[in-house]
C-alpha positions as MATLAB code, in Angstrom:
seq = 'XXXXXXXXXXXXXXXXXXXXXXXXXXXXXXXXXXXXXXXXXXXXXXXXXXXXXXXXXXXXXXXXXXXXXXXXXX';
ca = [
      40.213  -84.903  -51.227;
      36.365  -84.051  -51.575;
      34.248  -81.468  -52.607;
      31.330  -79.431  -51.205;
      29.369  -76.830  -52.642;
      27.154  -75.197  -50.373;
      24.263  -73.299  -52.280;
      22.164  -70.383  -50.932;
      24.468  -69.216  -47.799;
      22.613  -65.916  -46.894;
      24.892  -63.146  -47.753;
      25.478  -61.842  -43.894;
      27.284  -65.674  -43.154;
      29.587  -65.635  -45.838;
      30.621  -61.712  -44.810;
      30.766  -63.005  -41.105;
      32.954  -66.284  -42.441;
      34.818  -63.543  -44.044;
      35.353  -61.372  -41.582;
      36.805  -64.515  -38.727;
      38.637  -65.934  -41.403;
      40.778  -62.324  -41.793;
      40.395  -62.993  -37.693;
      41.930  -66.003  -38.002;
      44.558  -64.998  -40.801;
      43.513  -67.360  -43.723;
      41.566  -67.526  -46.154;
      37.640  -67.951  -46.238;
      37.791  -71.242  -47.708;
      40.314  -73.060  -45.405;
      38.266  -70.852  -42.148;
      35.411  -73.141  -43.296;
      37.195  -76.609  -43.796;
      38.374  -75.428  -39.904;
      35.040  -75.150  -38.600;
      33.795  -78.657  -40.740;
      37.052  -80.098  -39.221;
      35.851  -79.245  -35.379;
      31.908  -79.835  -35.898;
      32.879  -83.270  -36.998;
      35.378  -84.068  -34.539;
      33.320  -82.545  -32.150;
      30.793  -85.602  -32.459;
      33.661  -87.947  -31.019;
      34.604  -86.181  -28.376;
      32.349  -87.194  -25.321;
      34.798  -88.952  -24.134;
      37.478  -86.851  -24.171;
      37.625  -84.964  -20.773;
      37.103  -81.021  -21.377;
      40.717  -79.631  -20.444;
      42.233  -81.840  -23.256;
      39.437  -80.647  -25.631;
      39.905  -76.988  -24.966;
      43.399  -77.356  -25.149;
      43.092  -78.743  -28.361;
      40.711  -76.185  -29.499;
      43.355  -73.402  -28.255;
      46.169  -75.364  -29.867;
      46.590  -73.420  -33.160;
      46.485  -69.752  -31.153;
      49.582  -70.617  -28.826;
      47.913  -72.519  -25.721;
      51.209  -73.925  -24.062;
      49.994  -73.914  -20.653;
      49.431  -76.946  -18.522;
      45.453  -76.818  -17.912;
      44.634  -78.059  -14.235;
      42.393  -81.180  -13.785;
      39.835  -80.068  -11.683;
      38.901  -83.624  -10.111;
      42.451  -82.663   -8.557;
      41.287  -80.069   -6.725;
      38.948  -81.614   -4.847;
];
């Protein structure tokens, strides 16, 4: 796997990483591969319709409910 320094994070980011890592019950390192994870998948998924995306998004936290299509509804 690689590796990424990041130099010269002002001091209030890494306490806020910090702080949603704790959040997020992990550790400040693997809170910031999450967030690298979802920017980059993030670029590839225009053409995934939005329930699927925020149900992945909501995945990890429990999300078991079947989201509605809206284009139903109408």
């Amino acid at each position: 796997m690689a590796q990424l320094i990041v130099r010269n994070l002002d001091d209030d980011v890494k306490q806020r990483l910090q702080q949603r890592a704790r959040r997020h019950g992990r550790s400040t390192e693997e809170e910031v591969r999450s967030i690298l994870r979802q920017a980059a998948l993030a670029d590839d998924a225009t053409d995934v319709p939005l329930g699927t995306r925020l149900a992945g998004r909501f995945a990890d936290v429990g999300l078991t409910a079947e989201l509605l299509d809206l284009d139903s509804l109408r």
